[in-house]
C-alpha beads as a LAMMPS data file, in Angstrom:
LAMMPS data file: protein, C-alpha beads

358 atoms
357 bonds

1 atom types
1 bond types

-500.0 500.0 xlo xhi
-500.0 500.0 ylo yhi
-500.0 500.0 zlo zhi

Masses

1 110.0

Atoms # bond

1 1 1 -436.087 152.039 -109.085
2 1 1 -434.983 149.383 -106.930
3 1 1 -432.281 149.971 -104.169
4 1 1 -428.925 148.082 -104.333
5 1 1 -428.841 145.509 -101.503
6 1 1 -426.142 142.717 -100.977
7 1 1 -425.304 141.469 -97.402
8 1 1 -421.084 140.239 -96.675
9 1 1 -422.108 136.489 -97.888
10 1 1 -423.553 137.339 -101.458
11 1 1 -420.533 139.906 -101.785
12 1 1 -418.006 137.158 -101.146
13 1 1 -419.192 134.667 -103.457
14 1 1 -419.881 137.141 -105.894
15 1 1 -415.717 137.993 -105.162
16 1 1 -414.685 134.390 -105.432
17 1 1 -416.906 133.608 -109.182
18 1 1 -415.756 136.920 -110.737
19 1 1 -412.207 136.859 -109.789
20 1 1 -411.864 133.621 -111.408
21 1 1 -413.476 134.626 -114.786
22 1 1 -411.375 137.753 -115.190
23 1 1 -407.769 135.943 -113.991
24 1 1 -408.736 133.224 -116.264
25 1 1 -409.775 135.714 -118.961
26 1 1 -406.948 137.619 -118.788
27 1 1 -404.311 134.845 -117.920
28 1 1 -405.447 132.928 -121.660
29 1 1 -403.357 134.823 -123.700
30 1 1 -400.141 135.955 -120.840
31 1 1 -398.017 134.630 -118.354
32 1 1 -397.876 138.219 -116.395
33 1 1 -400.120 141.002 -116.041
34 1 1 -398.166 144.387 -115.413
35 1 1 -399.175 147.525 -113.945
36 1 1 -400.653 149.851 -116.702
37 1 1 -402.635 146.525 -117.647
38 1 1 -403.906 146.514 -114.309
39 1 1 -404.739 150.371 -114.813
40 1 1 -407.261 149.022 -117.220
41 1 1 -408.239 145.720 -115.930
42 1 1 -411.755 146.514 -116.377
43 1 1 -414.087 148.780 -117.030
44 1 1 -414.261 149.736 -113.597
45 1 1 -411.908 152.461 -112.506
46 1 1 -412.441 151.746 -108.524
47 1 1 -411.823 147.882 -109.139
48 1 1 -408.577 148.544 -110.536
49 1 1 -407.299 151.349 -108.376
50 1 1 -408.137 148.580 -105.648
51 1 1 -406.227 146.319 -106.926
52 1 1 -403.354 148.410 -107.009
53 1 1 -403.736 149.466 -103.253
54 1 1 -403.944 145.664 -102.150
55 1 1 -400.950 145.214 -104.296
56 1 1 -398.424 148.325 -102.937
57 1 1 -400.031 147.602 -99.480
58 1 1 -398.315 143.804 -100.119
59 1 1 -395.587 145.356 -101.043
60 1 1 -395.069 147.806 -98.224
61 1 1 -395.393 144.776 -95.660
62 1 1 -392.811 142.909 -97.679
63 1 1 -390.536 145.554 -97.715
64 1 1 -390.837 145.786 -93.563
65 1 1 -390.479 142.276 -93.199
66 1 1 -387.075 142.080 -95.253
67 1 1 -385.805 144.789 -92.752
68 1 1 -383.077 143.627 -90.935
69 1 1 -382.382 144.037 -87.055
70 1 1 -379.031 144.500 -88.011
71 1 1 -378.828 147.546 -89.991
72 1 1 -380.204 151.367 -89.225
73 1 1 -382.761 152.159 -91.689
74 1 1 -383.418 154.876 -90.214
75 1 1 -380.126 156.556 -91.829
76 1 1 -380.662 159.090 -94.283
77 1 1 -378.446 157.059 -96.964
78 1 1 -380.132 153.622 -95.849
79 1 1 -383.121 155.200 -95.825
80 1 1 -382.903 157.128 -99.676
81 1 1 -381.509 153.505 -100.951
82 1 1 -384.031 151.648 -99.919
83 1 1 -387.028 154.287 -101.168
84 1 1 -384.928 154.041 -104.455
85 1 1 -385.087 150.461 -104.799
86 1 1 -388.919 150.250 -103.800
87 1 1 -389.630 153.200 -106.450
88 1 1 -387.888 151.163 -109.298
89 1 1 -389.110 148.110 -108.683
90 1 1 -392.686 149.578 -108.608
91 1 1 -392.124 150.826 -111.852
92 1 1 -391.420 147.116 -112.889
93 1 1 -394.788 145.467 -112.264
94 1 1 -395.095 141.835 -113.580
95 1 1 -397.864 139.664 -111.608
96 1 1 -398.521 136.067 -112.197
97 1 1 -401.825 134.969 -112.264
98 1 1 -401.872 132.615 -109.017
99 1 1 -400.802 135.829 -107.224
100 1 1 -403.108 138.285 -108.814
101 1 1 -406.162 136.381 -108.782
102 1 1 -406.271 137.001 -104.547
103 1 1 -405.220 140.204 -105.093
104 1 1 -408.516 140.583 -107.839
105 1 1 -410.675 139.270 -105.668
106 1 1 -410.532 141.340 -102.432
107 1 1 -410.464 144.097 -104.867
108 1 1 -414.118 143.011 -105.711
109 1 1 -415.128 142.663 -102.546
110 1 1 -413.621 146.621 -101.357
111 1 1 -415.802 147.763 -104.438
112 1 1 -418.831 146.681 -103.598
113 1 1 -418.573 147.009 -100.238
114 1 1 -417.558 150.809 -100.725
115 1 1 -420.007 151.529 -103.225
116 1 1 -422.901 150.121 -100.854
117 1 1 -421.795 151.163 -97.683
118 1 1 -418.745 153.403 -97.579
119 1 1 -418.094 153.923 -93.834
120 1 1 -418.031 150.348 -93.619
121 1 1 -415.344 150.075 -95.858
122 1 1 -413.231 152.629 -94.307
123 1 1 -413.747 150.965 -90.837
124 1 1 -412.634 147.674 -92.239
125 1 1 -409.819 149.237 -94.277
126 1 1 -408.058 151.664 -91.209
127 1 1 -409.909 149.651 -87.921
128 1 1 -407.460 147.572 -87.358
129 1 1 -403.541 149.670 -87.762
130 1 1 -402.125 151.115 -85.115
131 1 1 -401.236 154.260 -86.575
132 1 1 -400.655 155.813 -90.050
133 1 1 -398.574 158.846 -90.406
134 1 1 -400.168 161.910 -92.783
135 1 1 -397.538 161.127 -95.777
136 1 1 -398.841 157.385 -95.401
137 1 1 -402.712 158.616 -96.094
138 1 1 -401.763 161.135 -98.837
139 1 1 -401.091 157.992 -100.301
140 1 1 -403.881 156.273 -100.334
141 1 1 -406.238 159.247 -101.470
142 1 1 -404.543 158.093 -105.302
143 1 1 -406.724 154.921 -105.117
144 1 1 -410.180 156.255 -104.179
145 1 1 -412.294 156.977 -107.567
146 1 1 -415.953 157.403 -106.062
147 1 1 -417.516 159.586 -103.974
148 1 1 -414.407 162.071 -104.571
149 1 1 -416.068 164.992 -102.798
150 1 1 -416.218 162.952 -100.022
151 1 1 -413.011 162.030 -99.893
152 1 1 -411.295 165.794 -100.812
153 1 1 -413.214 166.746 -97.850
154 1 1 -411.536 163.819 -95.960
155 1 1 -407.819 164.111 -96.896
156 1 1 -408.733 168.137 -96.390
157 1 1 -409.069 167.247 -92.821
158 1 1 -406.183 165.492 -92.458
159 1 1 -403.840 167.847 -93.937
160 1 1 -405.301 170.504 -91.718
161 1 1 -404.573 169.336 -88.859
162 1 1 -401.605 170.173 -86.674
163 1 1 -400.351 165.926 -85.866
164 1 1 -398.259 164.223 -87.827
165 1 1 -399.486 160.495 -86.838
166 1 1 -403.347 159.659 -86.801
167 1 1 -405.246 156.068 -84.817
168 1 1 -407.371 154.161 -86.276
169 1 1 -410.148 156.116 -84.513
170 1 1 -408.748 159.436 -85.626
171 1 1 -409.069 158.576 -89.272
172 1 1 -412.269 156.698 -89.236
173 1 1 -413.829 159.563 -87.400
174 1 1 -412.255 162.364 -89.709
175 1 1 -413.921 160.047 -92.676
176 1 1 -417.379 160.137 -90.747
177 1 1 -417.261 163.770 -90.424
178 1 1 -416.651 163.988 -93.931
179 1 1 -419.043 161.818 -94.872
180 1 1 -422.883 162.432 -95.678
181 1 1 -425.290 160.859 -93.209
182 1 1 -427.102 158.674 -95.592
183 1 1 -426.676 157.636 -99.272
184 1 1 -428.006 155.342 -101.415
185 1 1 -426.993 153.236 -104.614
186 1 1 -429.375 152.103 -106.934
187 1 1 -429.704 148.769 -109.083
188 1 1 -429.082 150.748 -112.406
189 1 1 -426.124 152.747 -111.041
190 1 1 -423.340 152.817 -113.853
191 1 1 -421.001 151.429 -111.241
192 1 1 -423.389 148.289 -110.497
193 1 1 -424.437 148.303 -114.531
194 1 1 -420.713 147.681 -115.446
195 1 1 -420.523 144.838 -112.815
196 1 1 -423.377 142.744 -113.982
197 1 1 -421.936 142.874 -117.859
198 1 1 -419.075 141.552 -116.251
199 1 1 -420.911 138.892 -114.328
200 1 1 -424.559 139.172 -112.765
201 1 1 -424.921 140.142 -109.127
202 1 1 -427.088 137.001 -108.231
203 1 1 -425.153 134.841 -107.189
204 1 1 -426.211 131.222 -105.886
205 1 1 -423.389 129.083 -104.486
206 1 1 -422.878 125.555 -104.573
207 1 1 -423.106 123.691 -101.131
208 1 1 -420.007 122.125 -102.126
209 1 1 -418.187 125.054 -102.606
210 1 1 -419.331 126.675 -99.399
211 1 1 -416.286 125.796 -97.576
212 1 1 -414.263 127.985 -100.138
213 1 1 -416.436 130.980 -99.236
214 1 1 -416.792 130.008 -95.905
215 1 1 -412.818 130.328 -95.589
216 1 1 -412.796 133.373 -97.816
217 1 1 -414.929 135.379 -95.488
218 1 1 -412.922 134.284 -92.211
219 1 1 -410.135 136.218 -94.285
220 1 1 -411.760 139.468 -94.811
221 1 1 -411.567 141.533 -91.447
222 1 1 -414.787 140.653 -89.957
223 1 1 -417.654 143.369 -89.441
224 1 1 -420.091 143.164 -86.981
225 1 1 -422.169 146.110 -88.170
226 1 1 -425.008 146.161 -90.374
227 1 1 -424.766 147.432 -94.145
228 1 1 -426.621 151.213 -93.078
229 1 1 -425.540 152.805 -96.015
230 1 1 -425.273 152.945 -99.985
231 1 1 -423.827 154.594 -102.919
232 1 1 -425.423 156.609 -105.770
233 1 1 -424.038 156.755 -109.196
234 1 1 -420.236 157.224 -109.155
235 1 1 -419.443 159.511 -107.589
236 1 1 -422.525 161.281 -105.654
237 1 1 -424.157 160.423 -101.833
238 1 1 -427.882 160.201 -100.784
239 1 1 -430.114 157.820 -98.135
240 1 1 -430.543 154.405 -97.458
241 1 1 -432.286 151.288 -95.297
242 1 1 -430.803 149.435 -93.015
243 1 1 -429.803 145.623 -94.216
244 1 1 -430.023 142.827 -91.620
245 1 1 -426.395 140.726 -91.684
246 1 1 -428.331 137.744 -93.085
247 1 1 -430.633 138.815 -95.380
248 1 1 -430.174 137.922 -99.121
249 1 1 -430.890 140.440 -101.566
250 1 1 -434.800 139.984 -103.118
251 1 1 -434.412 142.688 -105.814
252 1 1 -432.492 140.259 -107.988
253 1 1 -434.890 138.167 -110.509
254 1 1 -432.779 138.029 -114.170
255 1 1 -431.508 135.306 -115.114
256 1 1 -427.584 134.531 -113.943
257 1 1 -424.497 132.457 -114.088
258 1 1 -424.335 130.792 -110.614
259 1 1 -420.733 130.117 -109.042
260 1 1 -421.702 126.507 -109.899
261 1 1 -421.726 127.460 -113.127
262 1 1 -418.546 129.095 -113.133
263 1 1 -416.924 126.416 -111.758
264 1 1 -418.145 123.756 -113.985
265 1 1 -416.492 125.973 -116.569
266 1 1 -413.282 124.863 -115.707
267 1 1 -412.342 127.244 -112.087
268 1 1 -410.568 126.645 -109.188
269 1 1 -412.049 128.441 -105.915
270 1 1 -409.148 128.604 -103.240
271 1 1 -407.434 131.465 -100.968
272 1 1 -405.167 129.626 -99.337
273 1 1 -401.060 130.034 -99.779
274 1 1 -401.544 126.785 -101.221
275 1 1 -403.922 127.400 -103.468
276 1 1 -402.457 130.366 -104.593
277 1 1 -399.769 128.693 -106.662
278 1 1 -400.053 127.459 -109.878
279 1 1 -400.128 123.490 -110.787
280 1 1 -398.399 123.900 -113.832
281 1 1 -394.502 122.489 -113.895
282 1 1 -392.189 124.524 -113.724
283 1 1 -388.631 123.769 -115.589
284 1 1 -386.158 126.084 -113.251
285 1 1 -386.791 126.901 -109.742
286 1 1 -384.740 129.881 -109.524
287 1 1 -385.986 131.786 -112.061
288 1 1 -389.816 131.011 -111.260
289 1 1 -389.361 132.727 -107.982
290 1 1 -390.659 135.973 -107.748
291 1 1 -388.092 138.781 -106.748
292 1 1 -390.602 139.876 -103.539
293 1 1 -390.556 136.300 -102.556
294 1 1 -386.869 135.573 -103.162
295 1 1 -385.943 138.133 -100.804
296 1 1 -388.289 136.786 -97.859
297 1 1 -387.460 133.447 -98.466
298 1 1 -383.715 134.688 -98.042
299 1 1 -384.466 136.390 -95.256
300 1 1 -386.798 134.018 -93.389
301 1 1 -385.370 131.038 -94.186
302 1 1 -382.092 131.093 -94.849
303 1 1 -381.544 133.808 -92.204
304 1 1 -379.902 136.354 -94.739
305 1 1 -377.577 134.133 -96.658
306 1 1 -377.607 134.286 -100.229
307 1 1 -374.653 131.957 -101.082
308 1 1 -376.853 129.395 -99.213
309 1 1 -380.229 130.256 -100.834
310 1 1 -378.309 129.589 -103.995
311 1 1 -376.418 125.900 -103.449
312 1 1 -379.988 124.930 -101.891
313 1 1 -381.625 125.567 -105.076
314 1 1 -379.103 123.871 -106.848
315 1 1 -379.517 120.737 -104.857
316 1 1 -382.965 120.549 -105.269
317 1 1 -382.237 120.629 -109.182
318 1 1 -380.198 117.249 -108.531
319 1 1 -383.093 115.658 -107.122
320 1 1 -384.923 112.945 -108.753
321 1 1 -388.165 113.767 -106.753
322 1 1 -390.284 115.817 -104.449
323 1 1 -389.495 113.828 -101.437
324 1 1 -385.777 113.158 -102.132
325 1 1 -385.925 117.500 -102.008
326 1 1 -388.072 117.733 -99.156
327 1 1 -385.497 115.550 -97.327
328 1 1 -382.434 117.478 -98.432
329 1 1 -384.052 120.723 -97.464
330 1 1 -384.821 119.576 -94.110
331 1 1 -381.647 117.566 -93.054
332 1 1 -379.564 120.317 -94.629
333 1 1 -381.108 123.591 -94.110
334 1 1 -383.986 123.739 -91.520
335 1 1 -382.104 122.364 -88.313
336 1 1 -379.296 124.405 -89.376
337 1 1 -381.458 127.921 -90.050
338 1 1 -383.945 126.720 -87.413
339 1 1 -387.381 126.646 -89.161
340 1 1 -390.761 126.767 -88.291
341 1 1 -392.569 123.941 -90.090
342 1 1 -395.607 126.032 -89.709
343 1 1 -394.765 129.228 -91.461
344 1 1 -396.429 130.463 -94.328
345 1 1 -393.115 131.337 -96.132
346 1 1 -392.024 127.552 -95.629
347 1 1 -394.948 125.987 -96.839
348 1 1 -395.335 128.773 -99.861
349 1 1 -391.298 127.828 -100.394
350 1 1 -392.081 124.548 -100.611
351 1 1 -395.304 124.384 -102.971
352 1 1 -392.788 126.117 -105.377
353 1 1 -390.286 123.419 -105.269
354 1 1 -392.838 120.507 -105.192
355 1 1 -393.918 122.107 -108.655
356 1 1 -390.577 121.252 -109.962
357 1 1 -391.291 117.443 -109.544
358 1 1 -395.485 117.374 -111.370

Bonds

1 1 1 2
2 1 2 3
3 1 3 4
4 1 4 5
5 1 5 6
6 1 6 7
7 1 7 8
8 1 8 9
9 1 9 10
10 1 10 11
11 1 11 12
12 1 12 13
13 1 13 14
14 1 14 15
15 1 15 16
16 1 16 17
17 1 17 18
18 1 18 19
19 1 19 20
20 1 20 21
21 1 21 22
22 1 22 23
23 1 23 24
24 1 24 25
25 1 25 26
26 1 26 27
27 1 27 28
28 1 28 29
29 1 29 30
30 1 30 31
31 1 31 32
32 1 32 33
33 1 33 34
34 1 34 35
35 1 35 36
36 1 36 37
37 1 37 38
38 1 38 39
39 1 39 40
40 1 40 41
41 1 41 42
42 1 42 43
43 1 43 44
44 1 44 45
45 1 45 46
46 1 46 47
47 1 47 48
48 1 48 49
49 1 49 50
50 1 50 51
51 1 51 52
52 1 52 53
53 1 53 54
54 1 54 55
55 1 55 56
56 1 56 57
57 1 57 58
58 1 58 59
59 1 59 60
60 1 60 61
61 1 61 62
62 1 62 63
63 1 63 64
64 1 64 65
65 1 65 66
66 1 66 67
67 1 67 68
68 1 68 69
69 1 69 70
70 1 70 71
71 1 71 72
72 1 72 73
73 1 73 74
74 1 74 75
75 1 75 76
76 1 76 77
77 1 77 78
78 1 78 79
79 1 79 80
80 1 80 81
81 1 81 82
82 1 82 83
83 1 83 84
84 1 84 85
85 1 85 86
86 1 86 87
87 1 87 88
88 1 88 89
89 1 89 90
90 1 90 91
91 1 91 92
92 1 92 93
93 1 93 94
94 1 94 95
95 1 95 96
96 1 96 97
97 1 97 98
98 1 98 99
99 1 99 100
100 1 100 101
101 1 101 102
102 1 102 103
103 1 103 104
104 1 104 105
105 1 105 106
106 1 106 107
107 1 107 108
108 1 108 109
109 1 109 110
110 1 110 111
111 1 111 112
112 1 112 113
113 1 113 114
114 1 114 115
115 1 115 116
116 1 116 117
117 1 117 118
118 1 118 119
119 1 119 120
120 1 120 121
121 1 121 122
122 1 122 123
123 1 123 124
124 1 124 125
125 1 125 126
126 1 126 127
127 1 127 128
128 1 128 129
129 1 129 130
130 1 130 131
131 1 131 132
132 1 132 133
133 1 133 134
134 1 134 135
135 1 135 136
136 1 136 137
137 1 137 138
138 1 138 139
139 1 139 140
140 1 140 141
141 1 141 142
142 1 142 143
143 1 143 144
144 1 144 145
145 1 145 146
146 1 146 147
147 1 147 148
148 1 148 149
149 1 149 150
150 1 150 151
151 1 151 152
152 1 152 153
153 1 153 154
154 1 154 155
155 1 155 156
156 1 156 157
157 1 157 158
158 1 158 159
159 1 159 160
160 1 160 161
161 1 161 162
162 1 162 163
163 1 163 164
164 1 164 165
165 1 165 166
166 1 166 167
167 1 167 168
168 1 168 169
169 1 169 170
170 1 170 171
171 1 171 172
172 1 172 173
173 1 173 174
174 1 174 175
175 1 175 176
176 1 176 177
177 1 177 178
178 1 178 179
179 1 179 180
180 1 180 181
181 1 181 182
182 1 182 183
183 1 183 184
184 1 184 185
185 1 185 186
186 1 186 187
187 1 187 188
188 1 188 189
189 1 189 190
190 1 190 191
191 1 191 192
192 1 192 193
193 1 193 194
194 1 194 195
195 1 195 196
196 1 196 197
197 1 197 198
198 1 198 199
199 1 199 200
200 1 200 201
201 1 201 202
202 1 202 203
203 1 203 204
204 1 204 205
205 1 205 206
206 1 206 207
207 1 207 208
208 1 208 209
209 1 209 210
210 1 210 211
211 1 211 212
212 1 212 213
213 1 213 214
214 1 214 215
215 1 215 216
216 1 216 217
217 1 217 218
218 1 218 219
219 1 219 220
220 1 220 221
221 1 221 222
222 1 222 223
223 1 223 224
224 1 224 225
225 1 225 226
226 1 226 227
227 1 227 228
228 1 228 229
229 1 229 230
230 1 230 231
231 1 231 232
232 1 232 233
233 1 233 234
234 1 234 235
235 1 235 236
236 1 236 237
237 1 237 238
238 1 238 239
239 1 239 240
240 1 240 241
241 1 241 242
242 1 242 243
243 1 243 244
244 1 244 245
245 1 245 246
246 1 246 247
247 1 247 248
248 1 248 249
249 1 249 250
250 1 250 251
251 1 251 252
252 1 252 253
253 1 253 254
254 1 254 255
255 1 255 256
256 1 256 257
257 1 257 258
258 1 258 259
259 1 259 260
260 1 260 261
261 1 261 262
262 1 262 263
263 1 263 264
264 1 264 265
265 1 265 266
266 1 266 267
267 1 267 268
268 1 268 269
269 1 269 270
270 1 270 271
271 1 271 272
272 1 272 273
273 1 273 274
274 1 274 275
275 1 275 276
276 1 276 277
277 1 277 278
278 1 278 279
279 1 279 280
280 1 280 281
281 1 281 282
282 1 282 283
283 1 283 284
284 1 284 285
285 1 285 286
286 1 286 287
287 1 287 288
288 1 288 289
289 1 289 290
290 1 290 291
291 1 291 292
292 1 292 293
293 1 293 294
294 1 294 295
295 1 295 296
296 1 296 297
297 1 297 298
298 1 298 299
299 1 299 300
300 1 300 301
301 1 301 302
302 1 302 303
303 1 303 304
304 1 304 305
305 1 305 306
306 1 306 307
307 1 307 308
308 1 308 309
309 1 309 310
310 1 310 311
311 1 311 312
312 1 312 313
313 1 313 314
314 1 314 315
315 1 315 316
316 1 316 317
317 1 317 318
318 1 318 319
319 1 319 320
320 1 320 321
321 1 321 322
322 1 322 323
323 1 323 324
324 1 324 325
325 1 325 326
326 1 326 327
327 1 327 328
328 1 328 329
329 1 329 330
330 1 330 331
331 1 331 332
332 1 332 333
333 1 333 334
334 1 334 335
335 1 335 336
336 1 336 337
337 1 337 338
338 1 338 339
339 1 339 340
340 1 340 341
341 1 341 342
342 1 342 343
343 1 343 344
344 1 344 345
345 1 345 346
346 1 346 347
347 1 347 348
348 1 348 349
349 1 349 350
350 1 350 351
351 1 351 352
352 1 352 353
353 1 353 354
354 1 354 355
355 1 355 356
356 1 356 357
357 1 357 358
């Protein structure tokens, strides 16, 4: 049987061509995807489960951004309220696809790369934080859905020992101890099967979209280390080879749909804030603004004030065109608030409104 062998390039464009297919899939037939569709996304349990971490992990940063300096949230009333809110609204899950696609696609890119080469995924997923407190990794262990013995054995650690915080290091080498020294996934592993009905693993890419997967991969937290590991089927651990960086899979000869393909069918490739959003018009600002997003952009940008958020968005209505609101939102409300023209929640404010005017 042949062994399983992708390097970070391959993995990537594979990320960028399938991610499009299922968003545009999905998207065909509804405006929002919520979170027990996500439960079943696909046939692949670990795909979805990812998808949910990258989401609540979004979430989580959110939440700490809208934190004022104002306020003590470390009170044990501030502190209940908040974890109410956060619970509810988690309950309420209601994605839009130019906001789930990026989501989808990382997701991809954390299966593969945990099915081939799980140490390597738990180094890119905990290398860079400064710390994570035990409660903080109980909750992750929901989202793992292979190599579960491996990961019992992990969160076992944890919980047996005496701190209460954990480094980077800590938890990376708790995971290697945990771990089995060499695995290996093969080409007909269920995991990889249900993949290639999904879209085939040989992926060529199109030197004009290179840039797109160029920029993709600048995203993902960069590994230096060589892919010295892989997966069996679902769930159990065995040996493997070591993969150079640049070296292309040769195992793959069947026939596929290349990301040229894909995109002639119709797909956009693009991970920017930018790109994120959707060209379609939209009829009323206000309501097309997420919840998650109206809060930072009330925070952010109109340091706090909701009264202000509010007339603002009624002015734009007024306007006859993108650059009449552009001009109103600067003059009025970015020398007064003190903006930074360079911010991503400016720019991501601002490809909202321009939608109003298509």
């Amino acid at each position: 049987m042949s062994q399983l062998q992708l390097d970070k390039p391959t993995i990537q464009s594979y990320g960028v061509a399938l991610s499009e297919k299922l968003t545009t899939d999905f998207f065909s037939s509804k405006d929002v995807i919520k979170g027990e569709e996500i439960v079943r996304f696909t046939d692949i349990e670990q795909l979805n489960f990812f998808i949910l971490m990258n989401l609540f992990d979004r979430w989580k940063e959110e939440i700490n951004r809208l934190k004022s300096p104002y306020f003590n949230y470390e009170e044990e009333e501030v502190s209940l309220a908040l974890k109410s809110f956060v619970n509810k609204v988690s309950r309420h899950i209601a994605v839009r696809k130019e906001f789930f696609k990026p989501l989808v696609q990382k997701a991809i890119v954390d299966t593969l790369t945990y099915l081939i080469s799980p140490v390597e995924f738990i180094e890119q997923e905990f290398g860079k934080i400064d710390q994570l407190s035990k409660s903080d990794l109980a909750d992750k262990q929901k989202f793992f859905k292979l190599y579960k013995d491996t990961i019992t054995l992990w969160f076992e650690k944890i919980e047996q020992s005496s701190k209460e915080f954990f480094s980077a290091k800590e938890i990376i080498d708790l995971y290697k101890a945990s771990a089995p020294r060499q695995h290996t996934v093969q080409y007909s592993d269920p995991v990889v099967d249900k993949f290639n009905q999904l879209l085939k693993l040989n992926i060529a890419v199109a030197a004009s979209q290179q840039a797109n997967v160029d920029r993709l991969y600048k995203i993902t937290p960069a590994e230096t280390a060589s892919v010295n590991e892989t997966p069996l089927p679902a769930g159990s651990e065995q040996p493997v080879t070591k993969i150079p960086e640049n070296r292309i899979s040769q195992q793959f000869s069947k026939p596929a749909l290349t990301l040229n393909e894909e995109l002639r069918q119709g797909s956009t490739v693009g991970t920017s804030i930018a790109e994120r959003l959707s060209k379609s018009k939209i009829e009323d600002i206000k309501s097309s603004i997420p919840l998650n997003l109206k809060f930072l952009f009330i925070n952010v940008l109109f340091d706090g004030k909701v009264i202000e958020y509010n007339e603002a968005l009624a002015h734009i209505e007024e306007c006859s065109d993108f650059e009449t609101a552009q001009q109103v939102l600067i003059e009025k409300y970015s020398k007064k608030n003190k903006w930074d023209m360079h911010t991503e929640e400016k720019n991501e404010f601002f490809q909202i409104i321009e939608r109003k005017f298509y």
